[in-house]
N, C-alpha and C positions, 0 to 999 in steps of 0.2 A: 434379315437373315438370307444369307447367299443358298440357293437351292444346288442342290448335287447334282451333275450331269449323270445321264440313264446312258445306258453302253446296253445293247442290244443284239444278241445274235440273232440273224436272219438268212430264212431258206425261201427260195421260190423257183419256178422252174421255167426257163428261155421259149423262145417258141418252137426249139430245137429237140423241148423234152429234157434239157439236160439242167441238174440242180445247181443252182448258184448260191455258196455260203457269204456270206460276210458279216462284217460289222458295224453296225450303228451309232454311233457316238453322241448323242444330243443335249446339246448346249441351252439349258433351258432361258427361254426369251428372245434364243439364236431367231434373224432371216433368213440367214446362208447356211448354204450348205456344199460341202466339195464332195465331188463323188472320184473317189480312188480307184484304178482298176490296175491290176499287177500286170495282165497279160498270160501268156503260157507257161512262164517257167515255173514259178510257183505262185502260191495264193495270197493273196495279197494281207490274209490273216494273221500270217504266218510272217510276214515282211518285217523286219525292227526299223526298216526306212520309213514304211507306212507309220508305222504308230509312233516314230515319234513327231512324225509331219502333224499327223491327226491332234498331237498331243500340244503343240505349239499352234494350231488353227484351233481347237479350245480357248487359251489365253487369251487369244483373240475373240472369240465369240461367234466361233465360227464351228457348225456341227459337222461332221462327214461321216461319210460310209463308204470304207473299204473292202472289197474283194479282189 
């Protein structure tokens, strides 16, 4: 039986003080992982570039985390 990837939202805070949202994607049995960063314009949560990147590095077996 194939296990369900876990999607995670996640808060923590830079050593700027300032809160960093994103999301978690974990590919159960994954060793990789890509980590996604959008940059200033917008959030990278909010991106349909990210998730589908994220969504096709699943297929692969591959977990990440975008903000």
């Amino acid at each position: 039986m194939q296990r369900k990837n876990q999607i995670k939202l996640l808060e923590f805070k830079n050593v700027f003080g300032d809160t960093l949202r994103g999301v978690l994607n974990i590919v159960p049995g994954s060793k990789n992982l890509v980590i996604m960063m959008s940059g200033f314009e917008r959030p990278g949560t909010t991106e349909i570039k990210f998730k589908v990147l994220s969504d096709a590095l699943n297929k692969k077996n591959i977990s990440s985390f975008r903000f």
